[in-house]
MMTF fields as JSON, N, C-alpha, C and O atoms, coordinates in Angstrom:
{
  "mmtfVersion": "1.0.0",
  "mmtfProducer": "UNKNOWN",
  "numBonds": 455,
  "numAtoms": 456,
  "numGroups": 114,
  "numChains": 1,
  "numModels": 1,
  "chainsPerModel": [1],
  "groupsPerChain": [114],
  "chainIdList": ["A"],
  "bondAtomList": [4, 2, 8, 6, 12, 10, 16, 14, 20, 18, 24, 22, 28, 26, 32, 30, 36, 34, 40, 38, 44, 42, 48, 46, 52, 50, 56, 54, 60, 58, 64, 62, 68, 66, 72, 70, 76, 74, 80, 78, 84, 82, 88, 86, 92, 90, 96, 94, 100, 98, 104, 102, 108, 106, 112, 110, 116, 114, 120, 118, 124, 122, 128, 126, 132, 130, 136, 134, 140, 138, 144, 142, 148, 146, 152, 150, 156, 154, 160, 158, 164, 162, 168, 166, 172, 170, 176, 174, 180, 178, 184, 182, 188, 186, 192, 190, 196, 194, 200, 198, 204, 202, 208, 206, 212, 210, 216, 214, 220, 218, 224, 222, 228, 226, 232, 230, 236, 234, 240, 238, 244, 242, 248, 246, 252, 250, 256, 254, 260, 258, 264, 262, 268, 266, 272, 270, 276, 274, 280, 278, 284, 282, 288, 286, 292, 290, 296, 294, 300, 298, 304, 302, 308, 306, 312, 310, 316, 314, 320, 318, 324, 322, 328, 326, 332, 330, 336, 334, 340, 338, 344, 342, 348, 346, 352, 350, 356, 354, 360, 358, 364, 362, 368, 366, 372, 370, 376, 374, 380, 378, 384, 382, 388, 386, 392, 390, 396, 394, 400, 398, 404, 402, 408, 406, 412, 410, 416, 414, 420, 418, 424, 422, 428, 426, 432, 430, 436, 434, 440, 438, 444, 442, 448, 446, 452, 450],
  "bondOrderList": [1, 1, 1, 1, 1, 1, 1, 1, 1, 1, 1, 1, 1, 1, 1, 1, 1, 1, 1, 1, 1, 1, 1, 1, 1, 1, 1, 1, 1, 1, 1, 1, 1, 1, 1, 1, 1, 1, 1, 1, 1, 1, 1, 1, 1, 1, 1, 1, 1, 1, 1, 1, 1, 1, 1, 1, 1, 1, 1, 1, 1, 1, 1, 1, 1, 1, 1, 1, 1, 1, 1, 1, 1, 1, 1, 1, 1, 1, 1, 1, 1, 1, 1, 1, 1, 1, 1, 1, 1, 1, 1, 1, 1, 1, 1, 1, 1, 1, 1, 1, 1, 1, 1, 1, 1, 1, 1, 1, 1, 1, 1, 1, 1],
  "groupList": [{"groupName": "UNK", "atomNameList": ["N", "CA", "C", "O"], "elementList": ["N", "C", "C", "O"], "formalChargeList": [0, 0, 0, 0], "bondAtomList": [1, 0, 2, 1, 3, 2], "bondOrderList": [1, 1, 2], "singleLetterCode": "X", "chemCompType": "L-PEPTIDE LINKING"}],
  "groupTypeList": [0, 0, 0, 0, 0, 0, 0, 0, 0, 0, 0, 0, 0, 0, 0, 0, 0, 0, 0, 0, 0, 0, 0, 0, 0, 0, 0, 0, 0, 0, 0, 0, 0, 0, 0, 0, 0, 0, 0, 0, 0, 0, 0, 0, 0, 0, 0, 0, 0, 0, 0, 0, 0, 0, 0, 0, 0, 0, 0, 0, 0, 0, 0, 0, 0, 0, 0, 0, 0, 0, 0, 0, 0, 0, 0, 0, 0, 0, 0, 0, 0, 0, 0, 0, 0, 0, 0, 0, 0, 0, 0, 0, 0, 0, 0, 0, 0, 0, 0, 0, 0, 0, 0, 0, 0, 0, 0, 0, 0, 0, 0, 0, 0, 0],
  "groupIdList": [1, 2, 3, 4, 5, 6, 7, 8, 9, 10, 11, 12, 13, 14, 15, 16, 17, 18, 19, 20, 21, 22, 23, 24, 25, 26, 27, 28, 29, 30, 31, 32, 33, 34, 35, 36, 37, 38, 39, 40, 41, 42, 43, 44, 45, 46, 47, 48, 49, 50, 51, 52, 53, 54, 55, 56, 57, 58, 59, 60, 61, 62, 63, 64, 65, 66, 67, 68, 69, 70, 71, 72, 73, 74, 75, 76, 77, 78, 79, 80, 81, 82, 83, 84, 85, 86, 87, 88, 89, 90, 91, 92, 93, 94, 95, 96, 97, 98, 99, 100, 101, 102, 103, 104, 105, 106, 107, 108, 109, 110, 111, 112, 113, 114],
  "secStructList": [7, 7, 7, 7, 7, 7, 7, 7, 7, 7, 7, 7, 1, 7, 7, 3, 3, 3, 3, 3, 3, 3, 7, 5, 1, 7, 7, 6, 6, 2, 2, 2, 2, 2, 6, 7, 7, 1, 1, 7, 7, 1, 5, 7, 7, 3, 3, 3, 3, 3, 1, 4, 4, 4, 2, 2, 2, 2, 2, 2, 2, 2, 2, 2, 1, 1, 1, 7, 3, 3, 7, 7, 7, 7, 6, 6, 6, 6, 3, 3, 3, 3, 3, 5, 1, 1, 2, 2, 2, 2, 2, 2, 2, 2, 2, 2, 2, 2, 2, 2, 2, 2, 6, 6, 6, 7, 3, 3, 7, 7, 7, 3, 3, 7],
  "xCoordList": [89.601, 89.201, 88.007, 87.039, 88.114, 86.912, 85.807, 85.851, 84.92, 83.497, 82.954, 82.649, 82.897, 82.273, 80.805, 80.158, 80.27, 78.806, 78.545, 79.539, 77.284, 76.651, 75.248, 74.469, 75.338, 74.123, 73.512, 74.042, 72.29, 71.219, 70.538, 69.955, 70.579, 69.312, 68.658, 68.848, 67.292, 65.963, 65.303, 64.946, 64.763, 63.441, 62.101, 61.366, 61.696, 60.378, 59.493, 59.839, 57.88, 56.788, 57.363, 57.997, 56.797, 56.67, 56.821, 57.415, 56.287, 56.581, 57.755, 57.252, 59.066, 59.703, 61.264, 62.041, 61.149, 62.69, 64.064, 64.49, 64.368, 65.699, 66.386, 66.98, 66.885, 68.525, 67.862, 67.044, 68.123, 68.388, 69.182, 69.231, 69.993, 71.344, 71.782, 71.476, 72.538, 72.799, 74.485, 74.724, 75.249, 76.734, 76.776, 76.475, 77.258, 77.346, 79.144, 80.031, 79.301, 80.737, 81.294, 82.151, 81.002, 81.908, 83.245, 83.715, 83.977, 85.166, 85.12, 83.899, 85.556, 85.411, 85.996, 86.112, 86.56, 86.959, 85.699, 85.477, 84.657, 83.118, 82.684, 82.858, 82.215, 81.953, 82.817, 82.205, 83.708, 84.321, 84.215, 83.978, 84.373, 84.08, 82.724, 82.622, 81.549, 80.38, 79.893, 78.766, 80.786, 80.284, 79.88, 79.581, 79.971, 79.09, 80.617, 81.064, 81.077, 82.218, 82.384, 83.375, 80.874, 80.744, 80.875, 81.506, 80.37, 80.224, 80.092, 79.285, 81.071, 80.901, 79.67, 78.926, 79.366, 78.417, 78.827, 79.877, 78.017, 77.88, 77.365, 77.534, 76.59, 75.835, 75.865, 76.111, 75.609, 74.956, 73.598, 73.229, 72.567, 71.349, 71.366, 71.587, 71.227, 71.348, 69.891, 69.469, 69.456, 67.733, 67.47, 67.474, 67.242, 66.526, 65.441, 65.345, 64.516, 63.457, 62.833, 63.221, 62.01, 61.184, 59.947, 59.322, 59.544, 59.413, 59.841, 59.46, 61.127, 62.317, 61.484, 61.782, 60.229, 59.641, 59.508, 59.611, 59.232, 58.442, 59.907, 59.857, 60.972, 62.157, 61.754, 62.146, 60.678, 60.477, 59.728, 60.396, 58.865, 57.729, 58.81, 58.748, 60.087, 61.146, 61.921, 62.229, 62.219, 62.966, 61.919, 62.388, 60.74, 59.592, 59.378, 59.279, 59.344, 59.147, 60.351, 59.928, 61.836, 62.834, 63.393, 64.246, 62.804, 62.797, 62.285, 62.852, 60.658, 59.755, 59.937, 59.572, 60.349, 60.75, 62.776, 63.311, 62.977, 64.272, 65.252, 64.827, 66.111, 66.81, 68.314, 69.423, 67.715, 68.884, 69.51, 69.248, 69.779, 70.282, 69.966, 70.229, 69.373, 69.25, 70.861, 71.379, 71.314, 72.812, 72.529, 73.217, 71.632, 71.187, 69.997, 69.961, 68.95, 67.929, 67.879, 68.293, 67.565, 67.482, 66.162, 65.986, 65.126, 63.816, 63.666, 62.679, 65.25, 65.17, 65.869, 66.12, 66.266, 67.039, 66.538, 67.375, 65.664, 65.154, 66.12, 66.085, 67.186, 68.551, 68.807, 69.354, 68.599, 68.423, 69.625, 70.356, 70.193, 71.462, 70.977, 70.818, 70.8, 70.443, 71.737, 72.468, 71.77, 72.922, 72.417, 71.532, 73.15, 73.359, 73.895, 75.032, 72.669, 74.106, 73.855, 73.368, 74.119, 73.78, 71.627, 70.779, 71.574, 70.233, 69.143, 68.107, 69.498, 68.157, 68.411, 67.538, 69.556, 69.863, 68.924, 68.006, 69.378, 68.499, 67.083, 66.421, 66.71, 64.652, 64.705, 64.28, 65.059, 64.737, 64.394, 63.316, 65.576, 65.265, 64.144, 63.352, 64.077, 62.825, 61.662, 60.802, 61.511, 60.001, 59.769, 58.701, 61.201, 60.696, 60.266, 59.172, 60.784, 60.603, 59.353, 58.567, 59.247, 57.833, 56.453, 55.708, 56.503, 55.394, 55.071, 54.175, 56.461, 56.396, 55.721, 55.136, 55.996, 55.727, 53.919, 53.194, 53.442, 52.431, 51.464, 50.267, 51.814, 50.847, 50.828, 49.889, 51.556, 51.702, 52.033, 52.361, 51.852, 52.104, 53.504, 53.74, 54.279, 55.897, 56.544, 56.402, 57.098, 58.294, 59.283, 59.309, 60.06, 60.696, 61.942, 61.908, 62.607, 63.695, 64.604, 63.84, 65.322, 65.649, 66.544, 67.095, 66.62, 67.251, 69.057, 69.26, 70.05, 71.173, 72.224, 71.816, 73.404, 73.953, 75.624, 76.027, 76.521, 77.825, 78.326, 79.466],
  "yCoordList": [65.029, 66.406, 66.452, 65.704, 67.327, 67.482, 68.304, 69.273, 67.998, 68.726, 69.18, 68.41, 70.827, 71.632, 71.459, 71.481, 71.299, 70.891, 72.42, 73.13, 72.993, 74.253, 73.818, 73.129, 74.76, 74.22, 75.662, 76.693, 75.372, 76.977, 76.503, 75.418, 77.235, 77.34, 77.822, 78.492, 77.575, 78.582, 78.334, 77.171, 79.623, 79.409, 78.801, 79.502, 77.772, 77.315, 77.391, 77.359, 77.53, 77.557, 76.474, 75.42, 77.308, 75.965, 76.793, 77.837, 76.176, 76.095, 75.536, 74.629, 75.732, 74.759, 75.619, 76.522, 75.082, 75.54, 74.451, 73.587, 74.652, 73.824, 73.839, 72.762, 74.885, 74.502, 74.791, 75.71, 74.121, 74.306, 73.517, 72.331, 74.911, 74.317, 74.804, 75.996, 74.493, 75.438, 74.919, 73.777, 75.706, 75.941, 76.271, 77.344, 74.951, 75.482, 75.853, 75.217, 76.821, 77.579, 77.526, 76.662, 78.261, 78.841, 79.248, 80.015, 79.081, 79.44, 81.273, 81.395, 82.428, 83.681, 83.774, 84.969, 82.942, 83.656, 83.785, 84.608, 82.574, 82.667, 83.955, 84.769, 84.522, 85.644, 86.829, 87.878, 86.775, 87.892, 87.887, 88.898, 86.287, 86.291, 86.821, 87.474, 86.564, 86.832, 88.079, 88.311, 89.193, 90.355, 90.493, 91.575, 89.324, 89.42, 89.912, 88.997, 90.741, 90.912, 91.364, 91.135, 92.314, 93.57, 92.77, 93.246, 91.51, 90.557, 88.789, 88.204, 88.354, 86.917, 86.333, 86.92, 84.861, 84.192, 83.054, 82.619, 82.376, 80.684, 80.087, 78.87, 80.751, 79.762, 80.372, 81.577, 79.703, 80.267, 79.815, 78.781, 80.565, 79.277, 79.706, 80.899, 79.142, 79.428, 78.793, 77.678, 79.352, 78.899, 79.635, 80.841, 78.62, 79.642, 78.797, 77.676, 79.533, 79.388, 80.046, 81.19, 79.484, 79.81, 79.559, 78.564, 80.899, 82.204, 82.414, 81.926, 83.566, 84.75, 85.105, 84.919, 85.717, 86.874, 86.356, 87.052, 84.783, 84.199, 84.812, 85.367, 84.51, 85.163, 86.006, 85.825, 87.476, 88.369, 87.269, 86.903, 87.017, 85.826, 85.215, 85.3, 84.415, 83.668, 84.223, 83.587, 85.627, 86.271, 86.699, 86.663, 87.062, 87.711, 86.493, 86.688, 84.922, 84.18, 83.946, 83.58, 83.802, 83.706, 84.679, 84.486, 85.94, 86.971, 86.882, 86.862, 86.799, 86.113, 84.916, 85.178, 83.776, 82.81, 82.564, 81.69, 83.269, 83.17, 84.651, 85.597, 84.85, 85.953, 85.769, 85.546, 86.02, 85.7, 87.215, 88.263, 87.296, 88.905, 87.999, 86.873, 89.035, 88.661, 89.259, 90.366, 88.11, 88.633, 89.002, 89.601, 88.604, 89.157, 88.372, 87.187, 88.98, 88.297, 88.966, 90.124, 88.651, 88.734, 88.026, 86.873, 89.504, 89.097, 88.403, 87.817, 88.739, 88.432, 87.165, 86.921, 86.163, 85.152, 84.33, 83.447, 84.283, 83.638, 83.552, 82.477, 84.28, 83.733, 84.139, 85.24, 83.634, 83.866, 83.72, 83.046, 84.136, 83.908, 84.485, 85.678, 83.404, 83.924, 83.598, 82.608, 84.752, 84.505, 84.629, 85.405, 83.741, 84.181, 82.667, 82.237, 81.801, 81.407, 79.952, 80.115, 78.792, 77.377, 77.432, 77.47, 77.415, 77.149, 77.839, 77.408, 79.124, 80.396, 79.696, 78.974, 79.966, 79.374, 78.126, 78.027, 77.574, 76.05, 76.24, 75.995, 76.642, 77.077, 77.606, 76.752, 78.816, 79.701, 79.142, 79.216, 78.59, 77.468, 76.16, 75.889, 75.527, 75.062, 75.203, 74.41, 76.442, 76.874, 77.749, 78.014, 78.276, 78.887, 77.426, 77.559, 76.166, 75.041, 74.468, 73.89, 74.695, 73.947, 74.67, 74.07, 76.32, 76.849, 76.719, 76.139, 77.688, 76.976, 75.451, 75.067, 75.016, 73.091, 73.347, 73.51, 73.343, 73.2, 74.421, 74.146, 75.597, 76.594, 77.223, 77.962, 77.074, 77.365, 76.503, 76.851, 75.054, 73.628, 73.45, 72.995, 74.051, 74.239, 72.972, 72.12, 72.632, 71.676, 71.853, 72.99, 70.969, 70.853, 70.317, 69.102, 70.645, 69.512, 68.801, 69.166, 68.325, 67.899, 69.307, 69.922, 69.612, 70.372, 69.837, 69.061, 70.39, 69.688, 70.499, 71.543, 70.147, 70.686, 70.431, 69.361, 71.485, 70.878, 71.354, 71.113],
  "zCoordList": [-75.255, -75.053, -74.099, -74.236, -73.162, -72.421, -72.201, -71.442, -72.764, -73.26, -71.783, -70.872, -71.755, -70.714, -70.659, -71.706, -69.583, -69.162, -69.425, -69.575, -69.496, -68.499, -68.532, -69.19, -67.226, -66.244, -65.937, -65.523, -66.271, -65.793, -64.777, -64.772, -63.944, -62.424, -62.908, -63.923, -62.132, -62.243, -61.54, -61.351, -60.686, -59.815, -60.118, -60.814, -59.777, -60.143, -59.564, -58.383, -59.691, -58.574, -57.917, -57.965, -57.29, -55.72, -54.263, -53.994, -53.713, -52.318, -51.304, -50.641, -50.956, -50.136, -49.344, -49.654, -48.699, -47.969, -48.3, -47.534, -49.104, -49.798, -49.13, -49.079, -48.142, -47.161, -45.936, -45.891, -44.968, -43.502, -42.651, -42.325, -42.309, -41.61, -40.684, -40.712, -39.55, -38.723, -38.256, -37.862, -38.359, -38.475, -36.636, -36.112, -35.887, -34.417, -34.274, -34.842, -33.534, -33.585, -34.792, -34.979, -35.665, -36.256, -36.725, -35.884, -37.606, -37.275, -37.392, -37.485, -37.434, -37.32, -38.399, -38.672, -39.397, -40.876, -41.655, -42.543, -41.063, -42.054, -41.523, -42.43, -40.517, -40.64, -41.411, -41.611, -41.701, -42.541, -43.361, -44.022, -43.991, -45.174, -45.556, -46.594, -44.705, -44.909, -44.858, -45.296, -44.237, -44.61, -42.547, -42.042, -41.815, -40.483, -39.482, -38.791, -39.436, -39.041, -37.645, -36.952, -37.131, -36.056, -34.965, -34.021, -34.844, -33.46, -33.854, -34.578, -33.164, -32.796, -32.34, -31.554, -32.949, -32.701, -32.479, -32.952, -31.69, -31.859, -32.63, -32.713, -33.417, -34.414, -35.439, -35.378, -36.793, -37.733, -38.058, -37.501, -39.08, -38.898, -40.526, -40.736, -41.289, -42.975, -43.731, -43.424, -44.381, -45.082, -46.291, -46.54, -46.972, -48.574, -48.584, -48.086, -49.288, -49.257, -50.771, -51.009, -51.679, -52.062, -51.997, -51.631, -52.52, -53.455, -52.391, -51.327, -52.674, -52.027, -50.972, -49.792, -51.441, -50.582, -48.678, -47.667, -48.857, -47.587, -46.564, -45.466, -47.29, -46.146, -45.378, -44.225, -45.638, -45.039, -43.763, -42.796, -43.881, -43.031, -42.118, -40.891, -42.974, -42.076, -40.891, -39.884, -41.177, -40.361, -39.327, -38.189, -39.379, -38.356, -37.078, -35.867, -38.003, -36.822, -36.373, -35.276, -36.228, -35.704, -34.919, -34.053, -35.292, -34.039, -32.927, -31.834, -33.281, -32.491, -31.606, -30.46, -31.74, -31.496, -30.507, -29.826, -30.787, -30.017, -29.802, -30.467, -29.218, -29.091, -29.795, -29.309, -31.533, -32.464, -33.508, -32.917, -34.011, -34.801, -36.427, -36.847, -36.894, -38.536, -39.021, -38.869, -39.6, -40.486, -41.963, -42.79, -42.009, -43.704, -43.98, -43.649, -44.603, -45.726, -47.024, -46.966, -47.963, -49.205, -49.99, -50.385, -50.05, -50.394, -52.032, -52.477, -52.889, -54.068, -54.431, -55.611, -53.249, -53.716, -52.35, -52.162, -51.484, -50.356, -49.643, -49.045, -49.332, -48.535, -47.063, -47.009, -45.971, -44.438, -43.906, -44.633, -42.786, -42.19, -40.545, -40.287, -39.588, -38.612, -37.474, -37.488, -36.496, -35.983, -34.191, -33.833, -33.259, -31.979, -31.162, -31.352, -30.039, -29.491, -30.415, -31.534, -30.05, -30.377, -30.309, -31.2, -29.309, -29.173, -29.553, -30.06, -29.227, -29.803, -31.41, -31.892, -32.078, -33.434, -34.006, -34.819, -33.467, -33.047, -33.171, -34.18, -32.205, -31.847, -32.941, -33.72, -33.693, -34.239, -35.762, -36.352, -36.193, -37.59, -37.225, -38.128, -36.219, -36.085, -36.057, -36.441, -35.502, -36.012, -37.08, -37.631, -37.366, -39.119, -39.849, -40.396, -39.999, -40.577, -40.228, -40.979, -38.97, -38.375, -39.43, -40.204, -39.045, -39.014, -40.965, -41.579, -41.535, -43.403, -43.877, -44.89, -43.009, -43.028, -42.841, -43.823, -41.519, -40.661, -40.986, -41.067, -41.159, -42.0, -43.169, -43.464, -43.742, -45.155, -46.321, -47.455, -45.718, -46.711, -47.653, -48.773, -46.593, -47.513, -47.908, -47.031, -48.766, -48.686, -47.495, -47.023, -46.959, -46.484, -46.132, -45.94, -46.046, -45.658, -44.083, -43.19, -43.657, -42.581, -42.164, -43.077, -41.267, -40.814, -40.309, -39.375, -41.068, -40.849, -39.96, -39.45, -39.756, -38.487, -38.29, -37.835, -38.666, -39.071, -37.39, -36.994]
}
């Protein structure tokens, strides 16, 4: 017989950016699926981050920093989705990672790249 695990998440203090990834071309079913339907991209750039809120902070420097379209943030679950070509994509998750890292003493992680 096979005994069901369950497993609870929970947000903990801390500081850190747990996912960073950036999805170069796309297939166009992920955007539908995603709700990103209005226009094609080359990239995706994907980041959570806690505490949720810094997302607001994440999306300000990736504007700043490259010529990308916010596909969604979500101040209550840290969840980023930045969209435009390969490279703005690119810059744009690098210095959200850099600056979290370098001015605000974030955790971090490697930035990955399917």
């Amino acid at each position: 017989m096979n005994v069901l695990e369950r497993k609870i998440f929970e947000s903990v203090p801390g500081k850190q950016v747990t996912l960073a990834h950036i999805i170069a071309n796309p297939d166009e079913r992920i955007f539908e699926k995603l709700g990103l339907n209005e226009e094609k991209y080359h990239a995706i750039g994907i980041l959570t981050i806690t505490p949720p809120e810094v997302a607001i902070i994440a999306v300000d420097i990736a504007k700043k920093t490259a010529p990308v379209k916010i596909g969604f943030v979500d101040r209550f679950s840290g969840s980023v989705f930045i969209l435009g070509d390969v490279a703005a994509v690119q810059s744009a998750v690098e210095q959200v990672v850099l600056y979290l890292s370098e001015f605000m003493q974030f955790s971090v992680p490697k930035i990955t790249r399917t």
